[in-house]
MOPAC internal coordinates of N, CA, C and O (Angstrom, degrees):
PM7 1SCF
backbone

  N    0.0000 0     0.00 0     0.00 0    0    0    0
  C    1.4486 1     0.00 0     0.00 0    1    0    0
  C    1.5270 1   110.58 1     0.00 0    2    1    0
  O    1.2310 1   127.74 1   147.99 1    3    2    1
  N    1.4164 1   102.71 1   -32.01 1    3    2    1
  C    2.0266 1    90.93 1   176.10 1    5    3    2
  C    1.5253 1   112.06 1   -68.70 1    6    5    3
  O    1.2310 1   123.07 1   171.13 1    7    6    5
  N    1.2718 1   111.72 1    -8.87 1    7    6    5
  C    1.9064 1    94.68 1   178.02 1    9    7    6
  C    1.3451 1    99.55 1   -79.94 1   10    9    7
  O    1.2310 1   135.75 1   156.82 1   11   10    9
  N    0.7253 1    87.13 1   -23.18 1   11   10    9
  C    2.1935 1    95.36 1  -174.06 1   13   11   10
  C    1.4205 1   100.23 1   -78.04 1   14   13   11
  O    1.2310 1   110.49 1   131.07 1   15   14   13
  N    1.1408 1   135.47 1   -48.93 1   15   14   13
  C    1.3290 1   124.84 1  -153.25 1   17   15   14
  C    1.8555 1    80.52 1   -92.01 1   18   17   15
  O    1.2310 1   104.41 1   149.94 1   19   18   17
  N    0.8356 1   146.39 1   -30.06 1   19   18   17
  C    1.6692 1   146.40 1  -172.67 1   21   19   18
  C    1.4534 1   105.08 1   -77.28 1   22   21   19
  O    1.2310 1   120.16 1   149.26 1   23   22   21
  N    1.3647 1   117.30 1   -30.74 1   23   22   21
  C    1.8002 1   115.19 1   161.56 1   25   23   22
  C    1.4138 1   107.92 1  -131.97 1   26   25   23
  O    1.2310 1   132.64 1  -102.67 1   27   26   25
  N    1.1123 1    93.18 1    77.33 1   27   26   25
  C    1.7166 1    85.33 1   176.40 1   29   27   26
  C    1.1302 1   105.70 1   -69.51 1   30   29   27
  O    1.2310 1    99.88 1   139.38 1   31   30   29
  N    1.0109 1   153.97 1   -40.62 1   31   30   29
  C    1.7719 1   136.55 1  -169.13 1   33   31   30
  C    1.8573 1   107.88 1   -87.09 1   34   33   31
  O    1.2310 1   119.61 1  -153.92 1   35   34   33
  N    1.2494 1   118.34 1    26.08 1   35   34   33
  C    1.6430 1   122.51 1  -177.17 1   37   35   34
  C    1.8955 1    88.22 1  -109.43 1   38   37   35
  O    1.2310 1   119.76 1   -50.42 1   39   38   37
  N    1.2991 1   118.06 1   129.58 1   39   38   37
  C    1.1152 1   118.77 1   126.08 1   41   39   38
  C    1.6696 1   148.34 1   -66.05 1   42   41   39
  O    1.2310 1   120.55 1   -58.84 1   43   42   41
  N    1.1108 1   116.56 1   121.16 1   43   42   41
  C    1.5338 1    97.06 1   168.53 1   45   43   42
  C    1.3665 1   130.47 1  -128.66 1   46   45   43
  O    1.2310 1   121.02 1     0.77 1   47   46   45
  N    1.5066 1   115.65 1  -179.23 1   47   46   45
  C    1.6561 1   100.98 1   163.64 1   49   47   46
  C    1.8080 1   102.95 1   -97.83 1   50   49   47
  O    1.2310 1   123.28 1    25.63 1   51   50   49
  N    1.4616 1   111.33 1  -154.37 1   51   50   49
  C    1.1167 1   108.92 1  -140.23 1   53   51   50
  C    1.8728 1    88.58 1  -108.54 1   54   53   51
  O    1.2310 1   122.90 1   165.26 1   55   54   53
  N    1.5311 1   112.04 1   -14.74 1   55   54   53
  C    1.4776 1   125.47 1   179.32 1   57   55   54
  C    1.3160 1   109.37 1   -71.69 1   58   57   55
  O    1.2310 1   124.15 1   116.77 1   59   58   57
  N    1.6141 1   109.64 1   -63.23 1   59   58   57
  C    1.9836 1   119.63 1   153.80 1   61   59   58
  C    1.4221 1   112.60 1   -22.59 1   62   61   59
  O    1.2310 1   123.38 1   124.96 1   63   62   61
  N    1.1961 1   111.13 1   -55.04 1   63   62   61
  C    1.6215 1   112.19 1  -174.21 1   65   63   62
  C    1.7190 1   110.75 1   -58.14 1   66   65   63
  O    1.2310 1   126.60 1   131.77 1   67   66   65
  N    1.4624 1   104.91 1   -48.23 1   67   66   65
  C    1.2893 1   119.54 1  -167.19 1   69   67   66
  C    1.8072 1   105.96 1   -60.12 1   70   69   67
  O    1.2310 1   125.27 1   127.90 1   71   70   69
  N    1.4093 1   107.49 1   -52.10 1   71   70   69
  C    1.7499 1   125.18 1   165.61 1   73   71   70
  C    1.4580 1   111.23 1   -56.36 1   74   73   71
  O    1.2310 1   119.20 1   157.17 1   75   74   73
  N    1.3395 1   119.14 1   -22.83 1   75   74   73
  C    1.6074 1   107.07 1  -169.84 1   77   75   74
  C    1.4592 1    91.27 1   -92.52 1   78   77   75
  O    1.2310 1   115.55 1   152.90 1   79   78   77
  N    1.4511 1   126.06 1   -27.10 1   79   78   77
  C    1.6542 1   119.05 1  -164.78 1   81   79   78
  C    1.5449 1    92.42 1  -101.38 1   82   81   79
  O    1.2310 1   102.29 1   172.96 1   83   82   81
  N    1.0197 1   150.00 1    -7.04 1   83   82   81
  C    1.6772 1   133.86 1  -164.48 1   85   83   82
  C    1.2937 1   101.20 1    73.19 1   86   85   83
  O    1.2310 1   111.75 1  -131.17 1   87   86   85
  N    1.0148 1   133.14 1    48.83 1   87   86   85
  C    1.8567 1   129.21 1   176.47 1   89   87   86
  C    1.8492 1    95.88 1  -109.85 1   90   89   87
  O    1.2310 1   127.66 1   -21.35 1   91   90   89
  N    0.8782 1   102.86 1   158.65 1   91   90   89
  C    1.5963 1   128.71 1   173.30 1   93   91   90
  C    1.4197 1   107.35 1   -61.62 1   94   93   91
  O    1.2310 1   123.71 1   -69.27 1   95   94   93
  N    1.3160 1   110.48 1   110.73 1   95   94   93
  C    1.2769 1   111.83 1   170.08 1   97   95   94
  C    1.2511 1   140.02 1  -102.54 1   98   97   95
  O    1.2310 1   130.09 1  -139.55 1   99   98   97
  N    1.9080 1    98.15 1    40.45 1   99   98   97
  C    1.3229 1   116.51 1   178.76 1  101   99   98
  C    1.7699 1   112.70 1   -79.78 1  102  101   99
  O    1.2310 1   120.42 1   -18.90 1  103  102  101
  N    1.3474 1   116.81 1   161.10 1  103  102  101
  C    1.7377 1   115.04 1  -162.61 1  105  103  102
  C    1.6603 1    81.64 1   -73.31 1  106  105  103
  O    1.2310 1   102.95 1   135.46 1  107  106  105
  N    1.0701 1   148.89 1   -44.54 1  107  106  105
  C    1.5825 1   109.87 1  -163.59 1  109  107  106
  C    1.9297 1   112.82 1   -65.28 1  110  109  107
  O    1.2310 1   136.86 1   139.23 1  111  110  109
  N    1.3601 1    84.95 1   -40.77 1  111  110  109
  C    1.5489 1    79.61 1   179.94 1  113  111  110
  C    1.3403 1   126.99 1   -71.45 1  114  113  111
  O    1.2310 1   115.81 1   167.20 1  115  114  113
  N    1.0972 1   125.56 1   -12.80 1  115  114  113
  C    1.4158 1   145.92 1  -168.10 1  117  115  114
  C    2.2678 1    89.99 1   -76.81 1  118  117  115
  O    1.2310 1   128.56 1   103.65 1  119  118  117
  N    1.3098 1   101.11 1   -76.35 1  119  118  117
  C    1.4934 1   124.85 1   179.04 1  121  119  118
  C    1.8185 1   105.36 1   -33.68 1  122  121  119
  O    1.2310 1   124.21 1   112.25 1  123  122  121
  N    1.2080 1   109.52 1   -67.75 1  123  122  121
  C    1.3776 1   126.81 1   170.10 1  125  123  122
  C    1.7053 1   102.93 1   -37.10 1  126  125  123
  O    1.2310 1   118.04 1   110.11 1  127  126  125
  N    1.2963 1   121.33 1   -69.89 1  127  126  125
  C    1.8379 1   119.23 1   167.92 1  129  127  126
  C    1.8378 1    98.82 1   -41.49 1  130  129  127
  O    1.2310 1   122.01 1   107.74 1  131  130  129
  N    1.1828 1   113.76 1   -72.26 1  131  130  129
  C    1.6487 1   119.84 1  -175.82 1  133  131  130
  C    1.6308 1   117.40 1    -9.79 1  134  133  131
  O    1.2310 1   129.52 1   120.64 1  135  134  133
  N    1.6603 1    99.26 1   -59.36 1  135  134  133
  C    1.5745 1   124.73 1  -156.54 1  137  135  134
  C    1.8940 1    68.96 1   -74.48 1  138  137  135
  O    1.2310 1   108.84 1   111.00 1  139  138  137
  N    1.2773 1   138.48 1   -69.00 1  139  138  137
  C    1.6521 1   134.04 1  -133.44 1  141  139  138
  C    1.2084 1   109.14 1   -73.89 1  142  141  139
  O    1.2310 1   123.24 1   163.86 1  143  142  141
  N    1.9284 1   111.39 1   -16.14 1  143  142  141
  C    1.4548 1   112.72 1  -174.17 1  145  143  142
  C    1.7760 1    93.44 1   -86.42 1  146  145  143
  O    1.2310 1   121.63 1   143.56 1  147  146  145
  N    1.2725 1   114.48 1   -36.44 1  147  146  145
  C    1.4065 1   123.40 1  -169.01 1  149  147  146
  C    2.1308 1    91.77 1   -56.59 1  150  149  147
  O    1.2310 1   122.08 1   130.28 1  151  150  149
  N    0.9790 1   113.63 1   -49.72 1  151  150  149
  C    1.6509 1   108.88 1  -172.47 1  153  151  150
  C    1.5536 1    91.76 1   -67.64 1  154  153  151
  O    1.2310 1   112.42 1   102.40 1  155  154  153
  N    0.8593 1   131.90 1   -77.60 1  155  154  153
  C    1.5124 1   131.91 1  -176.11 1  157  155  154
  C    1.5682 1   110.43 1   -11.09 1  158  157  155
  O    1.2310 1   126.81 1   122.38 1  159  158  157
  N    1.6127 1   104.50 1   -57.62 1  159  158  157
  C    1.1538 1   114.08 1  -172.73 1  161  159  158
  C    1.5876 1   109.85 1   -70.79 1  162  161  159
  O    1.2310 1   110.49 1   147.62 1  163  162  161
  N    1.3082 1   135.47 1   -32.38 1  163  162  161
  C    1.1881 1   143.61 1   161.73 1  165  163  162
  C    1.0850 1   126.50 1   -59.77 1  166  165  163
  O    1.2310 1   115.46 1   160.61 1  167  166  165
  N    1.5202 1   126.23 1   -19.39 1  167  166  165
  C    1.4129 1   143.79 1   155.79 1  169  167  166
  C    1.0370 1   127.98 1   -69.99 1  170  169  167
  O    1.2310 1   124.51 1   151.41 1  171  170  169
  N    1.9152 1   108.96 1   -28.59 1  171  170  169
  C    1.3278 1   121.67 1   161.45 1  173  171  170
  C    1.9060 1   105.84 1   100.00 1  174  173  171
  O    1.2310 1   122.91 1  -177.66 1  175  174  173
  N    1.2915 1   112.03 1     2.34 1  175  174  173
  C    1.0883 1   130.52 1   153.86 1  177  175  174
  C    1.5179 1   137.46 1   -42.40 1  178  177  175
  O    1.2310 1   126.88 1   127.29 1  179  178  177
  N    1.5884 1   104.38 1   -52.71 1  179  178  177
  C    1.1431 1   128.69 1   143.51 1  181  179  178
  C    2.1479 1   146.08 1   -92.97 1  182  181  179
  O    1.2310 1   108.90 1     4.00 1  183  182  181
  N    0.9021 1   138.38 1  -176.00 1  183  182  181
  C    1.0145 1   143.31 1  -168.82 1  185  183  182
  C    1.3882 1   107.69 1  -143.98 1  186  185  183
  O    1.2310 1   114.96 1   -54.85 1  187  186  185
  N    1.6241 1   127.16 1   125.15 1  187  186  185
  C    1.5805 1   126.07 1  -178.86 1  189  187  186
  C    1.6713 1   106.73 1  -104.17 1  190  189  187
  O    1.2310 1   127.61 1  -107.10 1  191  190  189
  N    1.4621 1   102.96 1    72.90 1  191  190  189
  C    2.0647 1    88.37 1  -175.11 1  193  191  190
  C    1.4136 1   102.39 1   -71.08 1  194  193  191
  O    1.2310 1   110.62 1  -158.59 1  195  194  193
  N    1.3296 1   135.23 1    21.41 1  195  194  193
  C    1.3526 1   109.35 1   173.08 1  197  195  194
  C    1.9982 1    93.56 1  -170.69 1  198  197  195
  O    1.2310 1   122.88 1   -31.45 1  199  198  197
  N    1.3932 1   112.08 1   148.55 1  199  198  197
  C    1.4116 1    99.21 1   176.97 1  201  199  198
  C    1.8194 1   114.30 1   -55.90 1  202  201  199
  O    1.2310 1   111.79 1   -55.40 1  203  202  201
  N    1.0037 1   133.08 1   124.60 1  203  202  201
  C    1.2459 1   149.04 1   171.30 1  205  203  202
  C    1.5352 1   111.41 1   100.67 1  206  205  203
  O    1.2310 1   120.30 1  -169.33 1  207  206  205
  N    1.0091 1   117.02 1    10.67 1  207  206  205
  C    1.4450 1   109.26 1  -147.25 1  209  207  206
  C    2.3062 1    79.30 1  -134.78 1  210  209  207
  O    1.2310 1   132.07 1   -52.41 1  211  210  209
  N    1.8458 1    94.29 1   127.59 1  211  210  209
  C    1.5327 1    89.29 1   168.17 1  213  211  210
  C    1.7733 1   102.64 1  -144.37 1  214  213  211
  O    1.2310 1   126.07 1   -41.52 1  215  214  213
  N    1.0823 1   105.94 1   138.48 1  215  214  213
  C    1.5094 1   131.35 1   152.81 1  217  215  214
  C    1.0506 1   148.93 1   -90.31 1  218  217  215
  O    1.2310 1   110.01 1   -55.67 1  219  218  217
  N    1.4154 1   136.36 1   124.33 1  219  218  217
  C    1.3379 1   120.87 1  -158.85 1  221  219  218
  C    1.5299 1   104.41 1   -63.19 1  222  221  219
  O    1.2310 1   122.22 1    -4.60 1  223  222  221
  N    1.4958 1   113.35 1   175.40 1  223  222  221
  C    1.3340 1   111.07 1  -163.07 1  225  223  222
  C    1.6150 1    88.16 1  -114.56 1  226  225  223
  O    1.2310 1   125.48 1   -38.83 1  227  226  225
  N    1.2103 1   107.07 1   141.17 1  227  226  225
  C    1.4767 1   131.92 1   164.55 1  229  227  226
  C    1.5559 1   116.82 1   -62.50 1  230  229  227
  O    1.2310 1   120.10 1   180.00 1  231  230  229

């Protein structure tokens, strides 16, 4: 949530995220972020303007 709250008006996918923090940008770890943005977004935390792609919500 701090990359989000540090650009709130940037969308990203979930690989961007992984490159903006220094995280491993191997497919399990990548997927594993995927599923956490997907709860986020179900919490209403986030915003999906595009398939793969989430923004914090205004």
């Amino acid at each position: 949530m701090n990359a989000f709250n540090q650009h709130s008006d940037q969308v990203f996918r979930a690989r961007e995220l992984h490159e903006l923090l220094d995280m491993p940008t191997d497919e399990a770890s990548v997927n594993v972020t995927r599923s956490r943005l997907g709860r986020l977004t179900r919490q209403g935390f986030l915003t999906q303007p595009g398939r793969g792609r989430y923004q914090k919500r205004t």
